[in-house]
N, C-alpha and C positions, 0 to 999 in steps of 0.2 A: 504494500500500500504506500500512497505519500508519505515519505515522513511529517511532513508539515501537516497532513492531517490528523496522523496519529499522536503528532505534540498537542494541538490544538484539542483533541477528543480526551486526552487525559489530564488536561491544564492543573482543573480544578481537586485530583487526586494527587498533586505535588507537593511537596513542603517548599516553605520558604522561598530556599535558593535556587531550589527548582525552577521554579514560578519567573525565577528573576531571567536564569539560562532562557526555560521557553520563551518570555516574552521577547527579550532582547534578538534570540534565532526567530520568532515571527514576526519580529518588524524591522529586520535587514537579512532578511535571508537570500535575497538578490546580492549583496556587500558580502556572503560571509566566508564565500571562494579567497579572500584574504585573508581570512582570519587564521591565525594561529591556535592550538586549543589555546594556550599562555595569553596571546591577547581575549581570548573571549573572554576568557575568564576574569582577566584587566580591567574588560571592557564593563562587562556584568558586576566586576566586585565581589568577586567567588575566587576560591582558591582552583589550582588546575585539578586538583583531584577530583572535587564536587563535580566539576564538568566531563573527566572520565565517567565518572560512578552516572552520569545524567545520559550521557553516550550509551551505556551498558544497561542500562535501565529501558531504557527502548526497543533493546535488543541488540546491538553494534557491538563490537568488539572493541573499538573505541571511536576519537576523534573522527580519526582520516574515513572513515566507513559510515558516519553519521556526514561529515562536511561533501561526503559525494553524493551518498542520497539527496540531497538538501537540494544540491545543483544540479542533478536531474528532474526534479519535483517543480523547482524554476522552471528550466528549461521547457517542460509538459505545459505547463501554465502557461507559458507565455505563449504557445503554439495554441494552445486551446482560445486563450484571448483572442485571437489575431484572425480564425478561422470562425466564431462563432455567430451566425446571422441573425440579425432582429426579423421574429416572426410577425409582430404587430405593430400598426403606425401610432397607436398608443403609448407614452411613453410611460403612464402610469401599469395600464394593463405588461409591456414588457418587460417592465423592471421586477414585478414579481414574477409573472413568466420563468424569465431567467433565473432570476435567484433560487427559486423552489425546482427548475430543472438543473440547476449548480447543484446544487445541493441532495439531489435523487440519484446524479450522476458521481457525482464524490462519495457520496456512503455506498452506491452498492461495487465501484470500482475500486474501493480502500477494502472494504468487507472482502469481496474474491480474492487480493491480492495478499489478504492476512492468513486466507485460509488454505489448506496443504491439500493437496488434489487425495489424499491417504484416506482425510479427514473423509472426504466428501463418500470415497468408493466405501469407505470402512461406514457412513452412515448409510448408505443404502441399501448396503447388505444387509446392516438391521434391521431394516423397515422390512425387506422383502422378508427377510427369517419370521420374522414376528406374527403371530396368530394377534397379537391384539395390543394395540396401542394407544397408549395416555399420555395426552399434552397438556402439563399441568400449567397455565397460564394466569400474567398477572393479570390484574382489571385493564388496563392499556392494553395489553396486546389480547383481550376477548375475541372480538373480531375477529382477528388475523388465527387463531388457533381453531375456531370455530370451520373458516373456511377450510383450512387444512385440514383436518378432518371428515371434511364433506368430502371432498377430493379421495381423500384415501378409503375412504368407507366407498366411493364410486368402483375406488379399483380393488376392491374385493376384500380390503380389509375391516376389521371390526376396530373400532376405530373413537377413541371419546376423547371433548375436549370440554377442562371445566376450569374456572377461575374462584370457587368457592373450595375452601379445604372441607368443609364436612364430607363434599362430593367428592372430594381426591383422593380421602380416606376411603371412602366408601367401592370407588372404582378401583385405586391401586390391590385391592383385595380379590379384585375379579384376574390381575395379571398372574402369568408362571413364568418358567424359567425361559429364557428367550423371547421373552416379550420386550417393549420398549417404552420409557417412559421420558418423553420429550419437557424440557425445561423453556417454555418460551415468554418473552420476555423484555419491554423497552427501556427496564431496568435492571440493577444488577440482582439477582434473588437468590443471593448464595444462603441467608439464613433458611430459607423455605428445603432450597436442594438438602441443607443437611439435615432438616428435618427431617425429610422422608429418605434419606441416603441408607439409613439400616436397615431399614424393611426394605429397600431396591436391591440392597446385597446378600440379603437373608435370601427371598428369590429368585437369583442368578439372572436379574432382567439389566439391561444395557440402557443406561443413562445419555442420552443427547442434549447439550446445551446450545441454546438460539438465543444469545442475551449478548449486551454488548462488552468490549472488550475492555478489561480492566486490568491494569500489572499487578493490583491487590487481590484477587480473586484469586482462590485454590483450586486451581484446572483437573486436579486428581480428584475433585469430588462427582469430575462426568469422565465414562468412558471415553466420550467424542465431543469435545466442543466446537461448535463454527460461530465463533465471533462475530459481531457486526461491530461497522465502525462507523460512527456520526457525529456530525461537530456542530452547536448551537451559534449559529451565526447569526438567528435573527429569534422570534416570539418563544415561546414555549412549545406551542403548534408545531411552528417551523421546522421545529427540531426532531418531534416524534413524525413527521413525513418522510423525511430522510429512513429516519431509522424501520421505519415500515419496508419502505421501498427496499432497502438492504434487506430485512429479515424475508419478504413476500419472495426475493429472487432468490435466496436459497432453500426457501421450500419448494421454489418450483422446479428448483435444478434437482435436488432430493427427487420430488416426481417423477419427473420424467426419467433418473438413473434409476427408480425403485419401480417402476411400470413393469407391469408383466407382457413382454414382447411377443409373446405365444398367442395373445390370446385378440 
């Protein structure tokens, strides 16, 4: 995925110095092909070390691996700027246009780009294995679980999806072993996942996470996680469209690899 998206989606999970690094890399990240780690760090008012451990936090191995991402991430943007056509002679109607198509187009190309092609074959295999699956969903993402569900009960599976825990207790009792129990989700619900994590392992059913991407989150509490990525650049609204449009495209890629070809 961008780097600059993935600084930007995890801002407000940073301490301090953190916060200082990211802002200062998202408001000259075109300048920062000069920078030294030693000057960034100058530059921010952080030691060099904070700005390895900030590099390594991302995932980078260090500087030099985070300062190329960065300038490739440029480089994207500024081609995408240069090529992109106004659809409406409204400048009111285009402005949102565009920004709510920025923004569908940046979450669900950061989300694929996060996620391991392993991720994807190893979730469809379990959907196809599964005699019966539950998508335990928060109140935001109803909707979107609901649909998913309809979908999969079309293609021959048994298939429920519920945003009330009475009901989640009540279904997850109907799973066995190779069944799947999907975590979906436009926030992080790691307290809920370990709620029900002893009774999914007790079981032997295969846990899927569809929640967005967090470096605080313990990834071992799902078999298979496919992250989404989304950055709040405008209302609150604004922000869970992005994150739909991300989660909507990898349930449908999910679909279409877990479809029964035969039939």
């Amino acid at each position: 995925m961008s780097c600059l998206i993935k600084i930007r989606s995890i801002r407000d999970e940073m301490s301090a110095n953190e916060k200082k690094i990211a802002d200062h890399i998202l408001s000259n990240s075109a300048l920062l092909r000069d920078y030294s780690s030693m000057q960034l760090a100058n530059a921010v008012g952080v030691s060099q070390s904070s700005v390895v451990k900030f590099c390594q936090k991302l995932g980078y191995k260090g500087y030099p691996d985070l300062k190329l991402a960065i300038n490739e991430a440029v480089a994207k943007n500024f081609t995408k700027e240069n090529i992109r056509p106004k659809y409406f002679s409204n400048s009111e109607l285009n402005t949102v246009s565009e920004r709510l198509l920025q923004g569908k187009l940046e979450a669900v190309t950061a989300t694929i780009e996060s996620i391991t092609e392993t991720a994807f074959i190893n979730a469809s295999h379990a959907i196809k294995k599964a005699k019966k699956i539950l998508i335990i969903c928060s109140d935001n993402a109803r909707y979107t679980g609901d649909l998913f569900a309809s979908n999969l009960i079309h293609s021959g599976k048994v298939a429920f999806a519920s945003s009330d825990k009475i009901y989640q207790i009540q279904l997850l009792n109907l799973l066995s072993k190779n069944d799947v129990v999907i975590f979906l989700s436009t926030t992080n619900e790691q307290d809920v996942m370990t709620t029900f994590q002893s009774d999914i392992r007790d079981k032997g059913m295969q846990i899927i996470r569809i929640c967005p991407y967090s470096p605080n989150i313990n990834y071992h509490i799902s078999d298979i996680s496919l992250s989404t990525i989304s950055v709040n650049n405008g209302t609150r609204n604004e922000f869970r469209i992005p994150m739909r449009a991300a989660q909507q495209h990898i349930i449908e890629i999910l679909l279409s690899l877990s479809a029964d070809t035969d039939k």
